[in-house]
C-alpha positions as a Python dict, from the first residue, in 0.01 Angstrom:
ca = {
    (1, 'X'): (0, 0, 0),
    (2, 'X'): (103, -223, -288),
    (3, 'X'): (-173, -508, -226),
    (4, 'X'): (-431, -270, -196),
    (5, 'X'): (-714, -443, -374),
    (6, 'X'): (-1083, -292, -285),
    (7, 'X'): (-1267, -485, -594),
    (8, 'X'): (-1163, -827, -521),
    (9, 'X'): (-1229, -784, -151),
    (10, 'X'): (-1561, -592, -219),
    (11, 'X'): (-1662, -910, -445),
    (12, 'X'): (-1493, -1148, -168),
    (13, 'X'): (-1697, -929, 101),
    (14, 'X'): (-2021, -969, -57),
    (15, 'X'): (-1989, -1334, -125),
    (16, 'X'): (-1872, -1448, 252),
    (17, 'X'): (-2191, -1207, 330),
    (18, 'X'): (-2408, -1390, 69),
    (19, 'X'): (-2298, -1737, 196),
    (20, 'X'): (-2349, -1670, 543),
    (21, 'X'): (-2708, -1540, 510),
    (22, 'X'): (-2764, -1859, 250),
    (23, 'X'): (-2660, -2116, 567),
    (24, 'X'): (-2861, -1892, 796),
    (25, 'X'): (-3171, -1945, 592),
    (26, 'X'): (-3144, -2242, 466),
    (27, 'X'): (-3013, -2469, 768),
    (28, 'X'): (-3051, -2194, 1089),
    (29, 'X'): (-2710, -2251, 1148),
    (30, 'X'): (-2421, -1975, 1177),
    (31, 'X'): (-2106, -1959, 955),
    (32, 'X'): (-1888, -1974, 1242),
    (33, 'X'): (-1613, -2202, 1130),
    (34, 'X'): (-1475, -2290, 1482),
    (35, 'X'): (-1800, -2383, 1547),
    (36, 'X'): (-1851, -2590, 1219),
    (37, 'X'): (-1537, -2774, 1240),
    (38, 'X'): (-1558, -2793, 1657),
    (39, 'X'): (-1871, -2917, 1622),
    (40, 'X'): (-1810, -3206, 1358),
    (41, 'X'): (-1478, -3354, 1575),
    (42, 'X'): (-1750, -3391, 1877),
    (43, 'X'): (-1880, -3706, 1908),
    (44, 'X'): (-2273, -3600, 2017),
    (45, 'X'): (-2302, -3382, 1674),
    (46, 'X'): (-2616, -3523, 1492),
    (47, 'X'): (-2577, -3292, 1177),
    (48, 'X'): (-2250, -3418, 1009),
    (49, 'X'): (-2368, -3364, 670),
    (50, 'X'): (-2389, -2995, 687),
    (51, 'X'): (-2077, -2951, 840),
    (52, 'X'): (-1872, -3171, 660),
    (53, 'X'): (-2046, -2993, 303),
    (54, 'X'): (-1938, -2638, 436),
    (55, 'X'): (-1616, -2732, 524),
    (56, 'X'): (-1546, -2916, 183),
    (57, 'X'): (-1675, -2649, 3),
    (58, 'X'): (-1422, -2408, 152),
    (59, 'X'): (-1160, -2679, 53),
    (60, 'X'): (-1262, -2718, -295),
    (61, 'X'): (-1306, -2334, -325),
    (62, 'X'): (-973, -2305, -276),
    (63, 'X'): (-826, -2555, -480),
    (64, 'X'): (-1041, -2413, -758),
    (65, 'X'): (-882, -2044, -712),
    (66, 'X'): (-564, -2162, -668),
    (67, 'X'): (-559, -2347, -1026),
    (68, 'X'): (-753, -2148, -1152),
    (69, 'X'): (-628, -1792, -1093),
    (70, 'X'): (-266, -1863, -911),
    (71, 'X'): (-173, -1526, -894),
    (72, 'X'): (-392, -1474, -606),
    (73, 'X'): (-179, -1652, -380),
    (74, 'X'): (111, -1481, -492),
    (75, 'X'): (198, -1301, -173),
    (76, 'X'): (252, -1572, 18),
    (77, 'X'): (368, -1602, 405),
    (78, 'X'): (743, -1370, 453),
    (79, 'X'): (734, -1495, 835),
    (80, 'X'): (1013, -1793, 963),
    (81, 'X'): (777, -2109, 976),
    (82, 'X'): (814, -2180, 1393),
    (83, 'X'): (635, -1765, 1365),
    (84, 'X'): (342, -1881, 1120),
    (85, 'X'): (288, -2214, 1368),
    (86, 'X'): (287, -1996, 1678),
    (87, 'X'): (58, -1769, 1548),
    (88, 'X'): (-151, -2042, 1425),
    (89, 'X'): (-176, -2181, 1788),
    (90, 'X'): (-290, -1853, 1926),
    (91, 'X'): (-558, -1791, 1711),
    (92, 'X'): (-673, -2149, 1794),
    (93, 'X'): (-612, -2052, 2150),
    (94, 'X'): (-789, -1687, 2094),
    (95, 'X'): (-1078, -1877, 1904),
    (96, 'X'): (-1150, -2115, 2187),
    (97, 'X'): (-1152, -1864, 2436),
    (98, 'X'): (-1360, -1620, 2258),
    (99, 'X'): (-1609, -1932, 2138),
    (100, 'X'): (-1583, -1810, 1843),
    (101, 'X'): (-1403, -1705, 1546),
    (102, 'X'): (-1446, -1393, 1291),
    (103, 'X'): (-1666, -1571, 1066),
    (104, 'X'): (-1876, -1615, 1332),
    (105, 'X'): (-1862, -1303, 1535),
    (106, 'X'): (-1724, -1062, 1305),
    (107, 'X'): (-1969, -1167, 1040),
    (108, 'X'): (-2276, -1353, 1160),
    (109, 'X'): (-2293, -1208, 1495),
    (110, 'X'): (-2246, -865, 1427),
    (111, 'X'): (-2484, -826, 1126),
    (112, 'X'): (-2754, -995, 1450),
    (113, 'X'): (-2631, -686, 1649),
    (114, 'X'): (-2486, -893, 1875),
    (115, 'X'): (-2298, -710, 2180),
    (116, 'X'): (-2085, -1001, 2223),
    (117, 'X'): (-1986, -1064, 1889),
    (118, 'X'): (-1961, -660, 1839),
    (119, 'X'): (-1694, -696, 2184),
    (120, 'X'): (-1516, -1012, 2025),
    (121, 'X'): (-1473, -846, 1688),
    (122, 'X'): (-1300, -566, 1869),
    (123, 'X'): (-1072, -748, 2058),
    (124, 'X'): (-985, -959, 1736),
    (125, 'X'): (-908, -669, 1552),
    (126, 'X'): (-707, -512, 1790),
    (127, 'X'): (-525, -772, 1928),
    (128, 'X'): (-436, -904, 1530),
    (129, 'X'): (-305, -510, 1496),
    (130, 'X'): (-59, -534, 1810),
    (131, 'X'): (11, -874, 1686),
    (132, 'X'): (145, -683, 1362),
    (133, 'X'): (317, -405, 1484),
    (134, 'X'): (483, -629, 1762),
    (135, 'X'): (578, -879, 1457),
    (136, 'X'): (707, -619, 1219),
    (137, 'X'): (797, -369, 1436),
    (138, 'X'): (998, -485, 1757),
    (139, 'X'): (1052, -806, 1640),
    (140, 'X'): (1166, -754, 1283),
    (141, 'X'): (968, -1095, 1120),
    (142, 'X'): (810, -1051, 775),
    (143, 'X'): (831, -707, 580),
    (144, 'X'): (825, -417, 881),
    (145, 'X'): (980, -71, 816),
}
């Protein structure tokens, strides 16, 4: 467990949790960010603004850590590219299926005791764990034992 890291994810923890609740209160909307970006390709969606705010906030989050503390995307992807583009098209797929995504489920929706988010969550987490040990494991892509 050489990336084991509990501050930075406690501190990244409690601000997805603090940004979440801010969107809930401020615009009633949910952080789901299927549902965010979903909703801003449809052509009926009346609140643009929001959406497109949210989604370049993430963006310029991002590009803020990344120049301004590198090292945290040091890790990087060990996975053959066609792997990370598969995988990338199931959780699409998985997203679309569940309506939802973590964000919205596994963050929103549970803390609303929600039984379907509480279900979806599940299923993401243990699907994304077979996922890994299938990866690693039988298939030998990106760091397994």
């Amino acid at each position: 467990m050489h990336n084991f890291t509990p501050v930075p994810a406690l501190l990244g923890g409690i601000l997805i949790g603090l940004s979440a609740s801010l969107l809930l209160f401020s615009h009633g909307k949910i952080a789901g960010i299927s549902g965010i970006l979903g909703g801003l390709l449809s052509p009926q969606t009346s609140d643009r603004s929001y959406r497109l705010w949210f989604l370049a906030g993430l963006l310029v989050a991002g590009i803020g850590l990344r120049v301004l503390y590198p090292a945290a995307f040091a890790v990087g992807s060990v996975a053959p590219l066609g792997a990370v583009v598969a995988a990338g098209l199931l959780v699409g797929f998985g997203t679309r299926l569940g309506n939802g995504c973590t964000s919205g489920h596994g963050v929103c929706g549970i803390s609303r005791f929600s039984p379907r988010s509480l279900a979806a969550t599940v299923t993401f987490m243990a699907t994304g764990a077979a996922a890994v040990f299938v990866s690693r494991h039988v298939l030998h892509l990106g760091g397994g034992q």
